[in-house]
Backbone bond lengths (Angstrom), bond angles and torsions (degrees), N, CA, C in turn:
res aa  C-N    CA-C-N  psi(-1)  N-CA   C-N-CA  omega(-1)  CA-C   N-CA-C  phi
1 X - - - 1.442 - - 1.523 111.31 -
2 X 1.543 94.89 -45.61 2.354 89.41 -171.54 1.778 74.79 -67.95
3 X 0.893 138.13 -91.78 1.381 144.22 -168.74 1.326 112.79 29.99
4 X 1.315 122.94 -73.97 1.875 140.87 -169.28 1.580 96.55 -66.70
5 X 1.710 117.36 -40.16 1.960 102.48 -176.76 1.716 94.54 -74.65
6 X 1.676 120.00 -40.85 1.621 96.48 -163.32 1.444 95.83 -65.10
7 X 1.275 156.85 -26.67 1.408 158.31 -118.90 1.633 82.58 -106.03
8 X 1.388 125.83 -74.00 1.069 150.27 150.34 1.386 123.18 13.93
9 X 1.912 99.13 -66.90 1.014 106.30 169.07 1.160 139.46 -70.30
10 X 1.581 125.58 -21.25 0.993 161.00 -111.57 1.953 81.99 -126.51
11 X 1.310 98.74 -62.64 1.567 115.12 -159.31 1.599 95.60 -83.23
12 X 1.501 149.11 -27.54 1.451 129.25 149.64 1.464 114.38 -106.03
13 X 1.503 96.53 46.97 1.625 103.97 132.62 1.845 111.39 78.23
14 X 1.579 105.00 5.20 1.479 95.06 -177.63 1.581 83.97 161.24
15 X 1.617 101.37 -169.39 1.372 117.76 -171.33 1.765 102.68 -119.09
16 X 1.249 98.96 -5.47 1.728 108.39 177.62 1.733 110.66 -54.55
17 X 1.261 109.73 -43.82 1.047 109.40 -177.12 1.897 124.14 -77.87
18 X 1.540 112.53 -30.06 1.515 106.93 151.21 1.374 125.82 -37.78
19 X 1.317 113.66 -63.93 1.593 137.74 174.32 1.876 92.44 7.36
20 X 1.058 124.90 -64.15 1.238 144.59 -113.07 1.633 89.11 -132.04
21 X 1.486 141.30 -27.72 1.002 152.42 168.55 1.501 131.69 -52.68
22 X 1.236 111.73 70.33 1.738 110.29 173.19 1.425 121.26 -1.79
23 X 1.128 76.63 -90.76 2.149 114.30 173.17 1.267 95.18 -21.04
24 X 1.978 115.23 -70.24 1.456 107.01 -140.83 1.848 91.54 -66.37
25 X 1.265 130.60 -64.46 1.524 131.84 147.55 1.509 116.48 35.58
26 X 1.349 80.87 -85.17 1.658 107.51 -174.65 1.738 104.08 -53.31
27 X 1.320 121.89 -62.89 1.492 146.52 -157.26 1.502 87.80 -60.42
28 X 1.586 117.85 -31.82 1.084 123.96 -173.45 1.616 114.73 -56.57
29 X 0.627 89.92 -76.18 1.805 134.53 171.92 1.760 99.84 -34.73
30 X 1.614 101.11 -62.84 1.798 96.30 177.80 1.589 106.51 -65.31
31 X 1.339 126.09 -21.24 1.142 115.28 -176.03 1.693 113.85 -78.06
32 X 1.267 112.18 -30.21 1.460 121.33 -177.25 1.611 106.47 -63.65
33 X 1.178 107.92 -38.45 1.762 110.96 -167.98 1.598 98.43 -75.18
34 X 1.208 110.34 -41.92 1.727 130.49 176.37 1.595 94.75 -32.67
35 X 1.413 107.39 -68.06 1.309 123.76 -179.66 1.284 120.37 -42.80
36 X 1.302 121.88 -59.35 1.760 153.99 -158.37 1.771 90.24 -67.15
37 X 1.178 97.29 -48.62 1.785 103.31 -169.05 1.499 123.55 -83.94
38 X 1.927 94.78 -7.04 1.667 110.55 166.49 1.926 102.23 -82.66
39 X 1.060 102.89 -28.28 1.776 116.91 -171.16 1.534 102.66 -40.75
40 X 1.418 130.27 139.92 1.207 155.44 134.84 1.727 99.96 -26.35
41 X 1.342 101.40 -101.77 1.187 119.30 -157.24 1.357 128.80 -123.77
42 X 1.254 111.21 131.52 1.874 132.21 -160.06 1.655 113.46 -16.32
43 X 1.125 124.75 -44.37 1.591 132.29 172.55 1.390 99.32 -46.01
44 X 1.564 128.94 -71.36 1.172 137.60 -153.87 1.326 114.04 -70.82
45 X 1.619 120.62 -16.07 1.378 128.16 -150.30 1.854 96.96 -106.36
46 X 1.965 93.12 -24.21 1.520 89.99 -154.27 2.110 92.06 -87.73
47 X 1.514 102.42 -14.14 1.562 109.48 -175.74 1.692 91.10 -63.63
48 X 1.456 115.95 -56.02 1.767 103.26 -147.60 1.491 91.19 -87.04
49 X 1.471 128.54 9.78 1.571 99.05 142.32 1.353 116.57 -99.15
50 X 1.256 144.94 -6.55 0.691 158.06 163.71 1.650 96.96 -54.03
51 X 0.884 130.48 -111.12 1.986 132.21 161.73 1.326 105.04 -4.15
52 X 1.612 119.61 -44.47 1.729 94.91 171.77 1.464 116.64 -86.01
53 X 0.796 108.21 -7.52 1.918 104.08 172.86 1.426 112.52 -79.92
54 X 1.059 110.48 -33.80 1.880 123.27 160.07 1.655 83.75 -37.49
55 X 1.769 103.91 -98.69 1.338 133.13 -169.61 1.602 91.63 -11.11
56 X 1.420 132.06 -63.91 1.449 127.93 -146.74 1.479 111.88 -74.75
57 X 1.727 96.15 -30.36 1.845 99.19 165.48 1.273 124.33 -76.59
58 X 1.316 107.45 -19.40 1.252 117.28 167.98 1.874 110.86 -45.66
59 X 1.323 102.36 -58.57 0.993 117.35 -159.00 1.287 140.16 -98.56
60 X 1.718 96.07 13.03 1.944 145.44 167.86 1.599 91.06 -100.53
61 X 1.306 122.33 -35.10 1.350 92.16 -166.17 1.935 92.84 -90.56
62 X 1.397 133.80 -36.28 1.186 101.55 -169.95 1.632 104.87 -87.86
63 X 1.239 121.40 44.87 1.495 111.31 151.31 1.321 94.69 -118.03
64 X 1.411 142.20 15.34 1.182 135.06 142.66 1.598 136.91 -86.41
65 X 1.643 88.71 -10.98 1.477 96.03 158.71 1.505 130.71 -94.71
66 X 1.503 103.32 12.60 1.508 95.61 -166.26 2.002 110.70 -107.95
């Protein structure tokens, strides 16, 4: 899954161009909870949603820039 964004990145030339990327955002975000829901214990679980709710504003604000 990270695989296709580093590939991605790799292939338009930088990370400048995510910046601005919904999708990558979002992908973000499912990956963090992915994480959160591999977690042991409540601290660790409550950070990577925490990081995906970042991720999701992240990714309201660049469909507000476009």
């Amino acid at each position: 899954m990270a695989g296709y964004w580093d590939e991605r990145m790799l292939r338009d030339g930088g990370e400048v161009g995510l910046i601005n990327d919904r999708d990558y955002w979002l992908h973000r975000a499912a990956e963090a909870r992915l994480i959160g829901s591999l977690c042991q214990d409540q601290i660790s679980q409550d950070i990577m949603e925490r990081l995906a709710q970042y991720y999701d504003e992240l990714a309201l604000r660049s469909e507000a820039s476009d």
